[in-house]
N, C-alpha and C positions, 0 to 999 in steps of 0.2 A: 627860741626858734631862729633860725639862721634868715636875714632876711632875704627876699627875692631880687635877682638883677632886674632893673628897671630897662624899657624897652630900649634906650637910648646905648646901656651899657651892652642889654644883648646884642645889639645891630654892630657894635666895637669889637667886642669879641669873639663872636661868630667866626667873621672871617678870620682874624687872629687865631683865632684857634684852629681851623681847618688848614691855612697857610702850614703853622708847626706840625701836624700829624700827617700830610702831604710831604714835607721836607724828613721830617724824622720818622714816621710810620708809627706800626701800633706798638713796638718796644718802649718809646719813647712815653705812652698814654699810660700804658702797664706800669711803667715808672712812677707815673705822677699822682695815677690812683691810688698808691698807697699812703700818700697826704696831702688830698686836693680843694680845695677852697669847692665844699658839699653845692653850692649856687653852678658851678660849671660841670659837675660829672657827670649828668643825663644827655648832656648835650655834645659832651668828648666821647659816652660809649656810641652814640647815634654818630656821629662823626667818622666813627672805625667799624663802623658795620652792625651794630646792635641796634635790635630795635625795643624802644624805652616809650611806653607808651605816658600821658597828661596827668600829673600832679602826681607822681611817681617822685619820692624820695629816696636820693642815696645818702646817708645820714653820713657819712666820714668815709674811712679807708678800705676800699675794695682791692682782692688779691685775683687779679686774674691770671689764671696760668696756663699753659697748652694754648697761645695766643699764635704763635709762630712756631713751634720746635716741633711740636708732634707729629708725629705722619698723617693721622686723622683729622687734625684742626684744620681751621678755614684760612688760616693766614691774615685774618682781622679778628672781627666782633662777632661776623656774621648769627655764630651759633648762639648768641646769648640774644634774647627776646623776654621783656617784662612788660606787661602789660600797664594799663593805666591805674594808679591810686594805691598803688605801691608801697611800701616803703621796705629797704635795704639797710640793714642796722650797721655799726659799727665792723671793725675785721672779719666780714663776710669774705670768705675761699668759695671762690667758682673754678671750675675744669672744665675748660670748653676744647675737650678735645671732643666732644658731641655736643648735640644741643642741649639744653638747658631752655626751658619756657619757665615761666614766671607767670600767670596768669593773674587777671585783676584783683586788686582789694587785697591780695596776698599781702603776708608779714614771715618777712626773714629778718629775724633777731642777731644780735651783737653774738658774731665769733662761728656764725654756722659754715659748715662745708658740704658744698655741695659736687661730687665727683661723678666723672663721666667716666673715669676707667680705670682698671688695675692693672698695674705690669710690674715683674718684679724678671725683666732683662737681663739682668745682670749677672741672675743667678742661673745656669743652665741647668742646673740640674731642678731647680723651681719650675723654671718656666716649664718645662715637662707636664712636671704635674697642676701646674695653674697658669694656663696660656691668657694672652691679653683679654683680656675682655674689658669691649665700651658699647656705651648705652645711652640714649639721652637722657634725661630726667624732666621729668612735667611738676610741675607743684599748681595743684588747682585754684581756681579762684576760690578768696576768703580763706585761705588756707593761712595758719601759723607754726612756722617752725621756732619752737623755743630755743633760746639761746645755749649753742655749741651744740647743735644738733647734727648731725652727718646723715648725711644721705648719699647710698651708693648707688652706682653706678644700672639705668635700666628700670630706675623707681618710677611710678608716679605716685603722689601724694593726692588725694581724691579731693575736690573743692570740699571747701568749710571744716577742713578735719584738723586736729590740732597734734605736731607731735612736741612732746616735752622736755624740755630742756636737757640737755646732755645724753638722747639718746639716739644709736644707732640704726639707722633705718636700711635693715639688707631685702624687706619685700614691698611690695607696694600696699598703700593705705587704703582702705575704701571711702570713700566720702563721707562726711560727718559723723567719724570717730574721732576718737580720743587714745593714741598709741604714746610709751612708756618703756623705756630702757632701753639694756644692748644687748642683745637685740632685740628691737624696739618691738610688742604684742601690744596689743587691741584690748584696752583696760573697759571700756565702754562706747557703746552708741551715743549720740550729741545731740538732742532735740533739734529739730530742724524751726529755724523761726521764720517768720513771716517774711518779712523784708529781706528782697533777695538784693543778692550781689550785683556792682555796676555790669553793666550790660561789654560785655567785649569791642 
């Protein structure tokens, strides 16, 4: 386990760190997410406009993208919000050309993508027949996405529902299921247990 900055080092880098992303902006953050010393990343996306809520793990290299370029994006973090008790696995792909919630006690696994939009630009004759479309996405509380899971664009993933490893998510989840493949269908209902999730 990576250990924690002690109060002394955060009170050091705090401002240090807000001086750099003040001078260089959120390009510069999107840069360094991709191999960040995991003790300072909660506190560089709150910095750029995300809100990262208490004992919230970002466990290594985050890809954010549609930070500044896209015409929809907020021009920081704003759209990205994760609640408290978190944790954020390894090369996790966010698209914050919409929002993106993260709700508490959730688990996003090593390598998921989670997309706000589809555009295929370039092709005029595509875009015809598949115009832009963006969405936010919600993932609820106690919710697990299994590792390389994709979620498009306009999902919500229902609290406590689990979806499983390498599958595509084109509809939304209902809360504690258990969804499976590409694209991802509702293999089972989840027993609901006793002890409920951290309070928001």
């Amino acid at each position: 386990m990576t250990p924690s900055l002690s109060g002394l080092q955060q009170r050091l880098i705090a401002p240090l760190t807000a001086r750099v992303v003040a001078a260089l902006g959120p390009g510069a953050a999107v840069r360094y997410l991709r191999n960040p010393d995991p003790r300072v990343s909660a506190q560089l996306l709150r910095l750029c406009g995300a809100q990262v809520g208490q004992r919230t793990r970002i466990k290594r290299s985050l890809f954010l993208d549609n930070t500044v370029e896209s015409s929809t994006c907020a021009g920081d973090f704003s759209n990205l919000r994760i609640g408290g008790n978190c944790y954020v696995g390894d090369l996790v792909y966010l698209d914050l050309s919409a929002d993106i919630q993260i709700q508490n006690d959730a688990v996003i696994s090593e390598g998921v993508s989670i997309l706000t939009h589809s555009d295929c630009n370039r092709s005029t004759e595509l875009a015809r027949l598949f115009p832009r479309k963006t969405g936010g996405v919600t993932v609820g509380a106690g919710a697990w996405l299994g590792a390389r899971a994709i979620v498009l664009s306009g999902i919500e993933i229902g609290a406590c529902s689990v979806v499983a490893a390498g599958s595509v998510v084109t509809s939304s989840v209902e809360p504690w299921s258990l969804v499976a493949g590409a694209p991802a269908r509702k293999i089972r209902s989840l027993e609901r247990v006793a002890a409920p999730v951290s309070p928001p």
